[in-house]
N, C-alpha and C positions, 0 to 999 in steps of 0.2 A: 236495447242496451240497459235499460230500466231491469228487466228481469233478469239479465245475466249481472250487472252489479246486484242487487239484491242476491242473487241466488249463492256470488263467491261473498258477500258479507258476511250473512248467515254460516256459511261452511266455515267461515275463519273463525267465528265466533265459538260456532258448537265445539269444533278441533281444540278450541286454547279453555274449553271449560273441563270443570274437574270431573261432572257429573258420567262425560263421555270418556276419560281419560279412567275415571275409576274402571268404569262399564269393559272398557276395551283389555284393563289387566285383569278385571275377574274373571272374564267370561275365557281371556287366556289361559287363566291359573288353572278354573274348573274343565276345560276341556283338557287338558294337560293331566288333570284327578283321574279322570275319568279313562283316559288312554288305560294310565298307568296301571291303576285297580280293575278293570277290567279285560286285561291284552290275552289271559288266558280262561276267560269266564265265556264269552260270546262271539258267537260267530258274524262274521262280516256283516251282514244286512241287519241283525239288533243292534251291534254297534252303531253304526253310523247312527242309526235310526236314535239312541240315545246321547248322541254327539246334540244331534239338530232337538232333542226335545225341550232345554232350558226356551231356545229362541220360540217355542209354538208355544209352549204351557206357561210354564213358570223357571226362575226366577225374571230372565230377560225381555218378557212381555210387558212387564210393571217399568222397566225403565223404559222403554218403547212409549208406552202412555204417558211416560211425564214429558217427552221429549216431544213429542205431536204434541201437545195442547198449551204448551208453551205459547208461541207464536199469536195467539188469536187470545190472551187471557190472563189477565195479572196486569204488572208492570209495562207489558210488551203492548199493550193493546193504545197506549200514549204513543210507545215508538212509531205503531203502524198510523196513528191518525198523522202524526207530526209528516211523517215519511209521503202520508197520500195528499194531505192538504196543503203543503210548501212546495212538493217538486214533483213534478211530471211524470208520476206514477198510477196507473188505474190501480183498480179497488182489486181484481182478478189477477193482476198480473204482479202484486204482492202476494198475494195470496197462491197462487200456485208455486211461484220463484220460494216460498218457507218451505211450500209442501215438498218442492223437490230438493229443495236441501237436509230434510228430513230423512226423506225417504233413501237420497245417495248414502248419507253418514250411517243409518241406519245397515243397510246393505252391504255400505264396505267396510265396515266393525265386523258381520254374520260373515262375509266372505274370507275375511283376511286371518279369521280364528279359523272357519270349519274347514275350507278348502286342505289347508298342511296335512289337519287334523286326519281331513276322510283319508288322504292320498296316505298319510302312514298308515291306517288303520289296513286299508285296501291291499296296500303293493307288497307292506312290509310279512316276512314268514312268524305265521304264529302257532303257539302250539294247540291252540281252539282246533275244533272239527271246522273241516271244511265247506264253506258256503260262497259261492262263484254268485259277485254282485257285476252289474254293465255298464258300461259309458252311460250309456242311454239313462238307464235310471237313478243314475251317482246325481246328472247334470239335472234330469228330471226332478228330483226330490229336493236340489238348490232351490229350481224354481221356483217350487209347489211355496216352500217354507219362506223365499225369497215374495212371493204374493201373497202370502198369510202377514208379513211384517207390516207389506205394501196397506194389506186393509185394516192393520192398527193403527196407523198413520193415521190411514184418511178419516179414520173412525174419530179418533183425537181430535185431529182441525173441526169434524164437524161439531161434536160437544166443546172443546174449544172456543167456536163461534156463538151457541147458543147459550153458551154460560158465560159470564165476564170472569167469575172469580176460578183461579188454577186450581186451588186446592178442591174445590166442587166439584171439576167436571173429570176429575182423574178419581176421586171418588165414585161420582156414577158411572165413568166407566169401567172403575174395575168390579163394580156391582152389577153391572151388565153383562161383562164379559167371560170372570168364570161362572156364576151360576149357571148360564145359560150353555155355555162349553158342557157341563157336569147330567145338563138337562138334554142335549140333541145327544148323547154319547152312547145315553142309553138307547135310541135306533141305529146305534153305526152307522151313521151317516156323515162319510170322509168332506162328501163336501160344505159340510155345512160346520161341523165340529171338528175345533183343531184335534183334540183327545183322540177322535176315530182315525184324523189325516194320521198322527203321530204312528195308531197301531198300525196301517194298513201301509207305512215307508216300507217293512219289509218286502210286503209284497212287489210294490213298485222299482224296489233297489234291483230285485231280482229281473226284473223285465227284458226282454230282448227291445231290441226297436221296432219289430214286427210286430211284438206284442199279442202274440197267439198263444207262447204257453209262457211259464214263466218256471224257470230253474230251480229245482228240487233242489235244497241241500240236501248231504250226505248226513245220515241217521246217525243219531248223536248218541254218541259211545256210552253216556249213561242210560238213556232211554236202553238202549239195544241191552246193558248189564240188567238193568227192572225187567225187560221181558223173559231172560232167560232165567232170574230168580225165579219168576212169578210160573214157568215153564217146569220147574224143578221144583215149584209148591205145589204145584195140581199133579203131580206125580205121586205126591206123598199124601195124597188126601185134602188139603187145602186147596180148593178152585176158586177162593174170594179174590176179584185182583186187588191189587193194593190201589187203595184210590192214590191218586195225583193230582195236582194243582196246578192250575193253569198259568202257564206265566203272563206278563202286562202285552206283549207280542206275541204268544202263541194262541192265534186265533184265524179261523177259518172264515169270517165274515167277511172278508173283503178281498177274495177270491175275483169277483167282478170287477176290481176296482178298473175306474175309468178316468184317466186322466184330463180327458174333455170336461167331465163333470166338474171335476175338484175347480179345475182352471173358470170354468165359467160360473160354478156356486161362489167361489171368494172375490172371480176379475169383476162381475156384474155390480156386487155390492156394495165395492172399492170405488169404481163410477160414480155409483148412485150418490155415495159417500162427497164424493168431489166437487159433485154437481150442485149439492141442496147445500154444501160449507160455502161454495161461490156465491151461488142466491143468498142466500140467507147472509154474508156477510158485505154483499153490495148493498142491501138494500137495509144495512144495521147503521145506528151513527158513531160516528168515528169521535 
């Protein structure tokens, strides 16, 4: 009972703040930007794939950090002494009842924007080339970005607990967290950096559930126009191709991707994250 009254306190609280209340109309307005400027630019699987990047990269990551470290840092760190040393609440079971109200509000702001969002992008006809995205990997890619949130959370309670003061540990964590994104990105490695997870949703959007090949889009009617100039310059004596540029999603690295990996490089660390915020705030004084 302790943990389910704390955990609806907490939810009543974030719900009637502005911070969440702003968070919940911008991140509506910008996904709504984005429909709208984009509906005849990209094919299904970038789409989405730029739907979900505010919530892994930037802007919506920075309010994510201020909203985990809340609880365990500032103001709040009186509420939870008064709360553990008057009434019949353990040290742990404050402490996870914030973490899961955290992490629900968190969640159902990311679901209640992108879900609309993917299902127009997906079902509705557009005039983009065609790219055939799956259940499988619509719901997979929720996950993926739904466990990336999960381990900013947990990341926040733990500097949260090791800092007293908020403004500090939202500082080191954003010190932490993009450089270090900006730093694995450059190995493509999805599961460790959001950056790489971001390029490599195409691949995944595309996936069957078998996950043996994964669905070719249909060749994109400008690309197919540059091949035929460049077919009709080497005719006439010009055989240079025309260089091209890569776009932020047109990449071949992550061909492999493996969604055991991603799940297990971010669930493992989300843990570890939960476990040392516990420790370390049982054995802090209140």
């Amino acid at each position: 009972m302790p943990f389910a009254a704390i955990l609806w306190h907490d939810l009543r609280m974030l719900s009637a703040s502005w911070l969440v209340r702003l968070w919940l109309a911008a991140t509506a307005l910008l996904a709504m930007v984005q429909v709208l400027s984009n509906w005849e630019r990209f094919q299904t699987a970038p789409f989405i794939a730029v739907l979900l990047l505010p919530y892994i990269i930037f802007p919506w990551s920075l309010v994510v950090m201020m909203l985990s470290v809340n609880p365990l840092a500032g103001s709040r760190s009186g509420v939870a002494a008064d709360g553990i040393l008057s009434r019949p609440v353990t040290r742990y079971a404050y402490l996870l009842a914030a973490w899961t109200a955290r992490v629900s509000l968190v969640l159902s702001v990311f679901l209640l924007v992108t879900v609309p969002a993917i299902a127009v992008v997906a079902l509705a006809k557009r005039p983009a080339p065609a790219d055939e995205v799956t259940f499988y990997g619509v719901a997979a890619s929720l996950v993926v970005v739904g466990l990336v949130l999960t381990f900013l959370v947990s990341i926040g309670f733990l500097l949260g607990t090791l800092f007293r003061n908020t403004l500090l540990a939202i500082v080191v964590l954003v010190f932490l967290w993009f450089p270090v994104n900006f730093v694995l990105n450059t190995f493509s490695l999805e599961e460790f950096s959001p950056i790489s997870l971001t390029q490599a949703l195409p691949t995944l959007l595309r996936r069957p559930w078998n996950g043996d090949q994964v669905q070719e889009p249909e060749p994109d009617v400008d690309a197919a126009l540059r091949e035929a100039i460049s077919f009709f310059g080497s005719l006439g004596g010009d055989s240079r191709p025309e260089p091209q540029e890569r776009g932020f999603f047109e990449t071949d690295a992550y061909e492999d991707f493996s969604l055991r990996r991603v799940l297990l490089g971010y669930g493992i660390p989300t843990l570890v994250a939960i476990v040392l915020a516990t420790v370390c705030f049982c054995y802090r004084d209140v």
